[in-house]
C-alpha positions in Angstrom: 4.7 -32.6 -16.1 7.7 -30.7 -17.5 8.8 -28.9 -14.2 10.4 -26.0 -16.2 7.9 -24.2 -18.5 5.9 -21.5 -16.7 2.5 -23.3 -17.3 4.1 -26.1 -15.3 5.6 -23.5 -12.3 2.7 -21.5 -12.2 0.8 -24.8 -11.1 3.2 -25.2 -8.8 3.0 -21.7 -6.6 -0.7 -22.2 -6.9 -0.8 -25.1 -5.2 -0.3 -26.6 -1.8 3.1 -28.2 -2.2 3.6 -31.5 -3.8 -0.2 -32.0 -4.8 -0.3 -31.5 -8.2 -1.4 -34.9 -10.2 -1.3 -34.3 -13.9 -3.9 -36.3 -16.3 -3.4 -36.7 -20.0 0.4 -35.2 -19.5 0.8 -37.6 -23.0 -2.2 -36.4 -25.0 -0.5 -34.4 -28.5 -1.9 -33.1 -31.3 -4.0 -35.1 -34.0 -3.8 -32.6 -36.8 -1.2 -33.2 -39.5 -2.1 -29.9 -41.6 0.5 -27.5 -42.4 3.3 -29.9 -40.8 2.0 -30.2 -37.5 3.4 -33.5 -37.6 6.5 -32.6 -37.5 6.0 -30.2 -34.4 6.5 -31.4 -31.3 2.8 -30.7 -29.2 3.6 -31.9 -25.6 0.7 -31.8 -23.8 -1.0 -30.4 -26.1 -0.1 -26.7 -25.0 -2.2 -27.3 -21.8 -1.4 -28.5 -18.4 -4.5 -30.3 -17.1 -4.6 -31.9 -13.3 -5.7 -31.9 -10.0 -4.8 -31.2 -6.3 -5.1 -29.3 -3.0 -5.6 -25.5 -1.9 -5.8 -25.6 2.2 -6.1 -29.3 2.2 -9.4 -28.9 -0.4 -9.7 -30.1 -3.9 -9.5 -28.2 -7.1 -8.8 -28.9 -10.6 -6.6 -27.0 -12.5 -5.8 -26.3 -16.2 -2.5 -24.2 -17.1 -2.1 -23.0 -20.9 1.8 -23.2 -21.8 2.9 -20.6 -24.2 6.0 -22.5 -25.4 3.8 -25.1 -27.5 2.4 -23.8 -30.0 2.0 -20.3 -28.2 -0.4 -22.1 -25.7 -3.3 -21.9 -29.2 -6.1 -23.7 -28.4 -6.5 -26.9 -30.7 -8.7 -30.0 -30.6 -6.8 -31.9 -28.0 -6.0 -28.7 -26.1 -10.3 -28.2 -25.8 -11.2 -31.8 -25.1 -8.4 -32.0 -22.3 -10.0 -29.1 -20.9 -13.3 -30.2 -21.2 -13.0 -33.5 -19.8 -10.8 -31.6 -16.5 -15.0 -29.6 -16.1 -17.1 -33.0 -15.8 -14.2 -34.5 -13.4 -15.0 -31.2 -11.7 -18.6 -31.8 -12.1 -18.8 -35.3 -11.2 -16.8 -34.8 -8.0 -17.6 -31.1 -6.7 -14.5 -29.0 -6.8 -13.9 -25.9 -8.3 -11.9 -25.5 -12.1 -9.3 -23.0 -11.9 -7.7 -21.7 -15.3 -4.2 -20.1 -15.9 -5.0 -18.8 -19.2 -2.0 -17.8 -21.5 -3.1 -18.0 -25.0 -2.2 -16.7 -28.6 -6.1 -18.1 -29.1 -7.7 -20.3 -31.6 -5.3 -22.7 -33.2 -5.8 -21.6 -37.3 -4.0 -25.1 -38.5 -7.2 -26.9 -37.1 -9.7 -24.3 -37.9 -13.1 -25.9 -37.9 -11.7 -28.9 -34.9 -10.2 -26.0 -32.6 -13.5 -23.7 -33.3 -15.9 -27.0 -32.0 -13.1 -27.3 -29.5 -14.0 -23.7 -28.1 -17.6 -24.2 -27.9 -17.1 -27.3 -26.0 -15.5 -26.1 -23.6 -18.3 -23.0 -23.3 -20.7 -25.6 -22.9 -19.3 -27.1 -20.1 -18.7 -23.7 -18.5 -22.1 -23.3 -18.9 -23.1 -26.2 -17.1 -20.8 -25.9 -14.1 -22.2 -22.1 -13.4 -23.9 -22.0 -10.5 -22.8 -25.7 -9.1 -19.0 -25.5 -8.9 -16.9 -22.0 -8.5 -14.7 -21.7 -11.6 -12.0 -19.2 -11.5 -9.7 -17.5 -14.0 -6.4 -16.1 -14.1 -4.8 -14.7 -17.3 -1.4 -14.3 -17.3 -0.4 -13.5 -21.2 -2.8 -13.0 -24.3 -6.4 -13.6 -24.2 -7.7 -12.9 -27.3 -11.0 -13.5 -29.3 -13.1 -16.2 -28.6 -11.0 -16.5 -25.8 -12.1 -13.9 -23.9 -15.7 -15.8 -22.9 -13.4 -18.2 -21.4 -12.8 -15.8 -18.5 -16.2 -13.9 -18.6 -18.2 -17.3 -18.1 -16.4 -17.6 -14.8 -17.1 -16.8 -11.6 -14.0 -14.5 -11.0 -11.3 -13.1 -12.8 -7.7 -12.2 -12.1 -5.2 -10.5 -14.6 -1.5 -10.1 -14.6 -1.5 -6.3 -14.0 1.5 -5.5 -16.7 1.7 -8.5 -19.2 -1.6 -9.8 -19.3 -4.1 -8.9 -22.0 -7.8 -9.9 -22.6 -9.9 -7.9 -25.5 -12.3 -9.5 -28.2 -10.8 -7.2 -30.7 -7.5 -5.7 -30.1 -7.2 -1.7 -28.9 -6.1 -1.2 -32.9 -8.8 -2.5 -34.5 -11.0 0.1 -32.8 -12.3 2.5 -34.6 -10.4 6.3 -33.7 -8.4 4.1 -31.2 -4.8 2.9 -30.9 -2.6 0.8 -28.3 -0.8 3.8 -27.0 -3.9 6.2 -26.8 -6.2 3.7 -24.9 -5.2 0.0 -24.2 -8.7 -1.2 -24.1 -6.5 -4.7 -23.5 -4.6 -3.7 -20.2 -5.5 -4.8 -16.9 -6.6 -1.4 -16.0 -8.9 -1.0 -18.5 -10.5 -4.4 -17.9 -10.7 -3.5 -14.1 -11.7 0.1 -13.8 -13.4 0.4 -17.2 -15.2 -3.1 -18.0 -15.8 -4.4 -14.9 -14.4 -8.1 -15.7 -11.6 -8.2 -13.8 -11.7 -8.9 -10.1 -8.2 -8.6 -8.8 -5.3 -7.2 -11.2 -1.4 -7.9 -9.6 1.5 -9.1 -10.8 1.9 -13.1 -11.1 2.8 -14.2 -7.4 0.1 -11.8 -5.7 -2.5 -13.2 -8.4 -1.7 -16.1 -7.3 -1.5 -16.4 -3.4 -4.8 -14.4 -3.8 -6.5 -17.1 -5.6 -5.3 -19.1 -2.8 -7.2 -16.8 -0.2 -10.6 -16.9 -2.3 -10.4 -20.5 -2.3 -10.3 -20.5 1.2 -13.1 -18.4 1.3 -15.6 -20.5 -1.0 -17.6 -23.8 -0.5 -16.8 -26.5 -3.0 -20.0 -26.3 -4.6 -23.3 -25.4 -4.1 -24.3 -28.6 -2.0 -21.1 -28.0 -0.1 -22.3 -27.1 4.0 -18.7 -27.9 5.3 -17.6 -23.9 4.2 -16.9 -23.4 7.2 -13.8 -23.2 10.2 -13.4 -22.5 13.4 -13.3 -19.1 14.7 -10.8 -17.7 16.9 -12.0 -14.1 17.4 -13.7 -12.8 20.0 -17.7 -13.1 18.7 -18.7 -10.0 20.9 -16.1 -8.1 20.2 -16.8 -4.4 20.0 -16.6 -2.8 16.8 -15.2 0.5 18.5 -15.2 3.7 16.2 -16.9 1.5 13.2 -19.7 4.8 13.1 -16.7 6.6 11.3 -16.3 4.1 8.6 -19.8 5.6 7.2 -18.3 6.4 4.4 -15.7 4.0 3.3 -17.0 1.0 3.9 -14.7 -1.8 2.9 -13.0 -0.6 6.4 -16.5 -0.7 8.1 -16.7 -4.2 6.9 -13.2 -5.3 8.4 -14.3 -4.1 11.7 -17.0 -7.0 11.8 -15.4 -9.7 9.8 -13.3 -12.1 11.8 -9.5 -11.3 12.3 -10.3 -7.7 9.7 -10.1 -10.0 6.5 -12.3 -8.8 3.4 -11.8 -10.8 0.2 -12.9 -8.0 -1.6 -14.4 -8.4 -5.7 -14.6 -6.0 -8.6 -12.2 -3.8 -6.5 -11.4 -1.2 -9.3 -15.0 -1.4 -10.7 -18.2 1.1 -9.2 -15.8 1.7 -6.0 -19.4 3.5 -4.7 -20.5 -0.2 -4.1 -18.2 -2.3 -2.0 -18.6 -6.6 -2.8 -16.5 -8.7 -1.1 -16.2 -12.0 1.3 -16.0 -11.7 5.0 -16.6 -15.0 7.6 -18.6 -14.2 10.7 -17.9 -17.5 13.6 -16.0 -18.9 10.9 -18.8 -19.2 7.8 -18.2 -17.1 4.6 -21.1 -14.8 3.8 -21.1 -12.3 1.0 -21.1 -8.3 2.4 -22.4 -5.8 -0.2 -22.1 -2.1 1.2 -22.6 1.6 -0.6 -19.3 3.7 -0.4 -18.6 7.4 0.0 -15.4 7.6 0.6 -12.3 5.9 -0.2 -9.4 6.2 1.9 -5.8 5.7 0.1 -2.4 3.7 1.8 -1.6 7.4 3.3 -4.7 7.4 5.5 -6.1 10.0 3.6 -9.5 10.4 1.3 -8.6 9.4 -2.2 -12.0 9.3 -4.0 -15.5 10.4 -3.2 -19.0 9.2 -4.4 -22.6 11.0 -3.4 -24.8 7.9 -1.6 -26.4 7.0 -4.4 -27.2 3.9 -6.4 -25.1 4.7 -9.7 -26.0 1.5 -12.8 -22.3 0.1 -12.6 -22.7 -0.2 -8.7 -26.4 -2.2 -9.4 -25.0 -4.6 -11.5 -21.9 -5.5 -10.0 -23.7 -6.5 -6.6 -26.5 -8.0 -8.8 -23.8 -10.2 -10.0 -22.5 -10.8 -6.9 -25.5 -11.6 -4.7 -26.6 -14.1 -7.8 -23.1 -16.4 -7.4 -23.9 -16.1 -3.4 -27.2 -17.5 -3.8 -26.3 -19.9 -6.2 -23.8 -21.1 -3.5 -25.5 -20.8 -0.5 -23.5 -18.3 0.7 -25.9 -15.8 3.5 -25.6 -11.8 2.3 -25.0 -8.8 4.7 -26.0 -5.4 3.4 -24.7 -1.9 5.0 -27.0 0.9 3.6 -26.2 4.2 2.9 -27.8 5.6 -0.2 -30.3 8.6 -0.9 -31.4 8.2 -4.1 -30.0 7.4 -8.0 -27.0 8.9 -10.0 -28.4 11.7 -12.0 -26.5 12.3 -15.0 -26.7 11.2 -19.0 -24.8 8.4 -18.8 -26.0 6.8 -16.0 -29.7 7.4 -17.2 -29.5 4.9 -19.9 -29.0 2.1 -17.5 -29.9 2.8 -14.3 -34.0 1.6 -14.6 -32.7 -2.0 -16.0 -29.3 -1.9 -13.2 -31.3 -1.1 -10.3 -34.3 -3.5 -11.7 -31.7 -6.1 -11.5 -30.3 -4.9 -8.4 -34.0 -5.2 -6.7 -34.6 -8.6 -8.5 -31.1 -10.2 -7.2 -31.9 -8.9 -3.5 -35.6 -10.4 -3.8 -35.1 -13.6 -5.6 -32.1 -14.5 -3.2 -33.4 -17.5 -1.0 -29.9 -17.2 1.2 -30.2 -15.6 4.6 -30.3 -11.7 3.9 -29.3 -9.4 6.9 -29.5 -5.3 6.6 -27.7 -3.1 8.8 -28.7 0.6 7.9 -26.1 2.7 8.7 -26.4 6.3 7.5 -29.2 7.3 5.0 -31.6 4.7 3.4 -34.2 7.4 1.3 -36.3 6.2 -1.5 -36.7 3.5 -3.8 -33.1 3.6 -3.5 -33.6 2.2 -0.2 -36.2 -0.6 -0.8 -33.5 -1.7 -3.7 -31.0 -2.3 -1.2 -32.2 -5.5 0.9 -35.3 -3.5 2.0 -37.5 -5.8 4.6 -40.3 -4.9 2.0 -38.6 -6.9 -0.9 -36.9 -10.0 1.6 -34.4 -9.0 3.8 -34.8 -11.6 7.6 -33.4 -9.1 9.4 -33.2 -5.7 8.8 -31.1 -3.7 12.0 -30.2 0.1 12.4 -28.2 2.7 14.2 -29.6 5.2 16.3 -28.7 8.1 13.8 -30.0 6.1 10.8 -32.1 8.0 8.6 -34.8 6.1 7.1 -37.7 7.7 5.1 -38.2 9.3 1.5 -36.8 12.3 1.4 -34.4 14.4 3.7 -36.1 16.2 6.6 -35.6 19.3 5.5 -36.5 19.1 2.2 -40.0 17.5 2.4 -40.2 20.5 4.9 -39.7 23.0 2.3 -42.2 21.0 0.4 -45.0 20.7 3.0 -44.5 24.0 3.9 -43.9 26.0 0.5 -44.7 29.9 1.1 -43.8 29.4 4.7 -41.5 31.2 6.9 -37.9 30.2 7.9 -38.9 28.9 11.2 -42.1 27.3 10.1 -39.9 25.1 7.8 -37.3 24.4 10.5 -40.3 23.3 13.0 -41.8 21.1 10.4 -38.3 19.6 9.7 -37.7 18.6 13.2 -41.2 17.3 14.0 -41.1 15.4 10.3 -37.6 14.0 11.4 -39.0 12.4 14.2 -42.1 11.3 12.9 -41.4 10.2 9.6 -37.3 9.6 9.1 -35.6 8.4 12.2 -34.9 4.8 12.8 -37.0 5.0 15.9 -40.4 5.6 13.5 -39.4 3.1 11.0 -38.8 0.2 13.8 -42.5 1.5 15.6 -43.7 0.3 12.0 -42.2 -2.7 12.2 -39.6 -1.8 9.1 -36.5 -2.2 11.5 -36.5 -5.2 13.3 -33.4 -4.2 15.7 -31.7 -0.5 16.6 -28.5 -1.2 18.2 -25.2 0.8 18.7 -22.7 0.9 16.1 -20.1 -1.0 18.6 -22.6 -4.1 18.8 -22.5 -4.6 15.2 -20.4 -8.0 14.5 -22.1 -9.5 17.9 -25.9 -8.7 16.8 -25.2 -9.6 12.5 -23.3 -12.8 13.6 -26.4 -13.4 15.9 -29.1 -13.2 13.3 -27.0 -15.5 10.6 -26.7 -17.9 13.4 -30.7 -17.3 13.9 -31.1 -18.0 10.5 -28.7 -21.2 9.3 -31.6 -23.6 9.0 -33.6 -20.9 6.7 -35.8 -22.9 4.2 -37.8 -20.6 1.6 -39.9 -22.1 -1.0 -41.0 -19.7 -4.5 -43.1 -20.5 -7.4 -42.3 -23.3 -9.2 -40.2 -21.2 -12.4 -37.7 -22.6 -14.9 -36.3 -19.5 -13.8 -36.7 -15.5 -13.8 -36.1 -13.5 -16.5 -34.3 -10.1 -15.5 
């Protein structure tokens, strides 16, 4: 391996040190088109090896821009595919450091098969290894599945750019009006990008996730020893209501969150935590976002909006596909109403409901503020599968706000008569006292006792077996 071309260093950083082993470091190009012959293809334009993250196994395939500008040609794909069914054949995840000028044009119809070959094996490896992507100059075209048929995606945050068609060829649209391209873009706007930093952060980071995935989804060793304390009070966690990425560092041991999709539907918080030392995939509503400074940033109503849905549909699908146990924090009173959001949120909260139900994982609920409506049964209700379903004393759990079904029940009625009927309808009919009398709330603890009573019920339920209809498989 050429120890000097960024494909080659980038491997390098990523890597525990000393661990990289290339394969087919000799492979060139076959095409002698347009004088190919005569241009010198190390590699292929493609680094392709294995080695260690934390001691574990992963393979690794780095695209290097100084051949041929890192275009993808026949060699380039089968290199690439053959790293997949090593991966395949031996568990470990495939990690690609994409940076591409795209499809190789001298080999046309050989780099075009070359693309869907390597589709096809992304294909195959979804759901039974973790692939991960990182782009770090053009991803262009037919390219841009590459990354999107992974499991997560990280992006350069100033250099990098992924599109299908580029921000000029956009109708009403140019470069510097809206770069459709940027990091930014694909993160806030799109939703495909998981973590945007510049190169060393991107890096180190895909290191962490590592850390916090199995090898694949027969993988039961996920898990390490845990040195924090597994009672440990969650003190003042009732004030992370609203922002609940901070909630969710109060339980998770040592504060760590690997959190996904962070610039995407910030009202929905998806992310990695370990509770005694086992990864388990948290998906929370959010309120509030609180800046660097301490301060509110951004604010959200608790409701269910159709970009929140699908990214935690997405994300509970890759947990149960891996074996990976869910935690829900619910806070949410009903669905985004505007125009927009109308158009999608039936099929995103469909979805939503369907990943929560068809999950076979353990499924803990923690209600921690409101939980009203349909809006509630979507997220990890006991009604559609959730083991364990817990509550705070001041959750609210019903279908409507006190006060309004008040008004309702008591339309043409004094002031009084509506404030009588909202206290006794409060108690009867919304507080997590009446919901656990039912038998909907299995536990009501105090906020403090969080971690100790969630890490308790996943413990309660690591041997969980569930069997469903025999299905090729669902079909929402």
């Amino acid at each position: 391996m050429s120890t000097t071309s960024q494909a080659s260093q980038r491997i390098t950083a990523l890597l525990d040190e000393n661990s990289f082993v290339e394969i087919g470091g000799l492979v060139t190009a076959r095409s002698t088109d347009f004088n190919l012959k005569q241009t010198e293809t190390p590699s292929d334009g493609v680094i392709t090896g294995y080695g260690v993250i934390g001691g574990s196994l992963v393979y690794v395939y780095s695209q290097d821009a100084s051949v041929l500008n890192g275009s993808v040609g026949e060699m380039h794909a089968k290199k690439i595919a053959g790293l997949y069914d090593l991966a395949l054949k031996t568990g470990a995840p495939v990690i690609g450091l994409i940076d591409s000028a795209g499809l190789r044009l001298q080999e046309a119809t050989d780099a075009l098969n070359g693309f869907g070959e390597i589709y096809l094996k992304q294909v195959k490896a979804s759901g039974v290894i973790p692939q991960i992507t990182a782009i770090f100059g053009t991803c262009g075209g037919g390219l841009a599945l590459m990354p999107t048929l992974t499991d997560f995606t990280f992006m350069e945050s100033t250099k990098a750019k992924l599109f299908v068609n580029s921000p000029n060829a956009l109708d009403g649209n140019v470069i510097t009006k809206c770069d459709t391209s940027s990091a930014e873009f694909q993160g806030k706007e799109a939703g495909i990008v998981d973590v945007a930093a510049d190169e060393a952060t991107v890096l180190s980071e895909i290191r962490e996730l590592v850390s916090m995935l199995p090898a694949n989804n027969e993988d039961d060793l996920s898990f390490e020893e845990c040195y924090d304390d597994l009672n440990r009070a969650c003190e003042g966690i009732e004030a992370c209501v609203g922002d609940t990425s901070i909630a969710l560092s109060q339980i998770a041991d040592n504060g760590i969150v690997f959190e996904v999709k962070r610039e995407y539907a910030k009202d929905m918080v998806t992310g990695f935590i370990k509770l005694n030392g086992v990864t388990v995939g948290a998906v929370a509503n959010r309120t509030e976002v609180y800046g660097e400074d301490g301060k509110v940033s951004e604010k959200f109503d608790a409701v269910l909006s159709a970009a929140g849905c699908e990214k935690a549909a997405d994300f509970i699908n890759f947990c149960d596909a891996f074996e990976i146990p869910v935690l829900s924090l619910t806070n949410v009173k009903g669905f985004k109403a505007d125009k927009c959001n109308e158009k999608k949120i039936a099929k995103a909260a469909a979805k939503l409901t369907y990943a929560f139900a068809n999950a076979t994982v353990p499924k803990v609920n923690v209600i921690i503020g409101q939980a009203y409506g349909s809006a509630y049964v979507t997220m990890n209700s006991k009604a559609i599968g959730a083991d364990i379903t817990i509550a705070w004393p001041e959750a609210e759990i019903g279908t409507m706000d006190a006060k309004l079904a008040a008004k309702i029940i008591c339309d043409g009625q004094g002031a009084d008569a509506i404030d009588a009927c909202a206290k006794e309808y409060s108690e009867l009919q919304t507080s997590a006292a009446s919901a656990a009398k039912r038998g909907y709330v299995d536990q009501i603890i105090e906020p403090a006792s969080t971690r100790k009573y969630v890490i308790g019920a996943f413990e309660m339920l690591f041997t969980k077996r569930e069997d469903r209809p025999a299905k090729k498989h669902g079909t929402v």
